[in-house]
N, C-alpha and C positions, 0 to 999 in steps of 0.2 A: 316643442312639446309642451303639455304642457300635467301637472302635477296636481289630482285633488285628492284630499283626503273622505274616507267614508266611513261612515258610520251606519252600521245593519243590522237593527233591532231584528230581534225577532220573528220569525215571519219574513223581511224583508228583505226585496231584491226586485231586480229587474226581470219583465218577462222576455220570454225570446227576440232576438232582436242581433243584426248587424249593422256594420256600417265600414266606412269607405277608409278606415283608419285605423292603426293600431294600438292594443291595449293594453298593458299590462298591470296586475294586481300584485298586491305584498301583502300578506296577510299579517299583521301582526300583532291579533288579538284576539283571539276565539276561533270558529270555522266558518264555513260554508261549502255549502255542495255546489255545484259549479258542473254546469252542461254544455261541451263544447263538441263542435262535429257530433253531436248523438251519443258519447260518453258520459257518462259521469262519477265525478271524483271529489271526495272528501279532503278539502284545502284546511290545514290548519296551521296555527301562528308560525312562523319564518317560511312559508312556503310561497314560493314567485310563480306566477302563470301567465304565461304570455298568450294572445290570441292576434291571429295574425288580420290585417284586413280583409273584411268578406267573412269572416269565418261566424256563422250561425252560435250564438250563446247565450247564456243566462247563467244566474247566480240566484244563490238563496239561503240565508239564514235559518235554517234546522231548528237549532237548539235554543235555549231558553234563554243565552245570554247574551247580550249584543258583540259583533264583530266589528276590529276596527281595520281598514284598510288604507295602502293606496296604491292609487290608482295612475298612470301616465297614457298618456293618447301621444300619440304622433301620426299628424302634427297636431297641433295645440287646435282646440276648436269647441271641444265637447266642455270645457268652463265655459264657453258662452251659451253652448245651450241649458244647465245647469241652473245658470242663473238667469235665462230664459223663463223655466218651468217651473223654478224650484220655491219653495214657500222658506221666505225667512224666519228663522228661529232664533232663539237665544243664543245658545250655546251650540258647540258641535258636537255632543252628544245629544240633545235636545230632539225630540220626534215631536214635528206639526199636530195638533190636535182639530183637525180638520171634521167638518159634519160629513155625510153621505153626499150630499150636492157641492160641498166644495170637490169631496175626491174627484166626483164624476166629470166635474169641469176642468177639473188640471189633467186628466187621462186625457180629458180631450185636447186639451190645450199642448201635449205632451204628441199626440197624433198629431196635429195642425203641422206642429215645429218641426217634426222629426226629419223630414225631405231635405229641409234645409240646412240641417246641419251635419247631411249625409249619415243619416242613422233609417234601418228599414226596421219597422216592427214584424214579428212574425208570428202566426198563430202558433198554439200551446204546441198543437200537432206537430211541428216542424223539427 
């Protein structure tokens, strides 16, 4: 397995999206809303959520203050896509300040990788 920590400004989260592996979150700082099988639930600090492999999800930062999480995968794989995709920062509270054609390139770069590291993206609809 393997263990990362998150950090989810505002606004922030992933879009719909499975994969071949299992997830679970610890909330231990703020909330999020969190879309799982077509529900969704208001996660707040000490709340654990597990999602199983395959199972259709997302997360999202609501409110005005950033959320700290973590995160465990089994098995261990999604830290390498991570730091695959991921823009380095100062600090791990720190959010990339990235232009409109960087975003647009690492969304892509973000689709390119995702196959291989057994992750499906899904439209909003899903």
């Amino acid at each position: 397995m393997c263990l990362i920590y998150v950090h989810v400004p505002p606004g922030g989260g992933p879009g719909p999206h499975r994969h071949d592996f299992e997830e679970t979150f610890v909330v231990l700082e703020g909330e999020i809303e969190v879309t799982f099988r077509g529900e969704s639930i208001t996660a707040k600090a000490g709340r654990t959520i597990h999602v199983p492999a395959n199972a259709p999800h997302q997360f999202t930062n609501a409110t005005d203050r950033p959320t700290q999480m973590l995160c465990t995968c089994e098995p261990a794989g999604q830290d390498e896509f991570f730091r695959a995709v991921g823009v380095p920062v100062v600090g791990p509270t720190t959010v990339a300040n990235q232009s409109e054609e960087d975003e647009r390139a690492q969304l892509e770069k973000i689709e390119a990788l995702a196959p291989q590291y057994d992750t499906e993206l899904l439209a909003d609809t899903e």
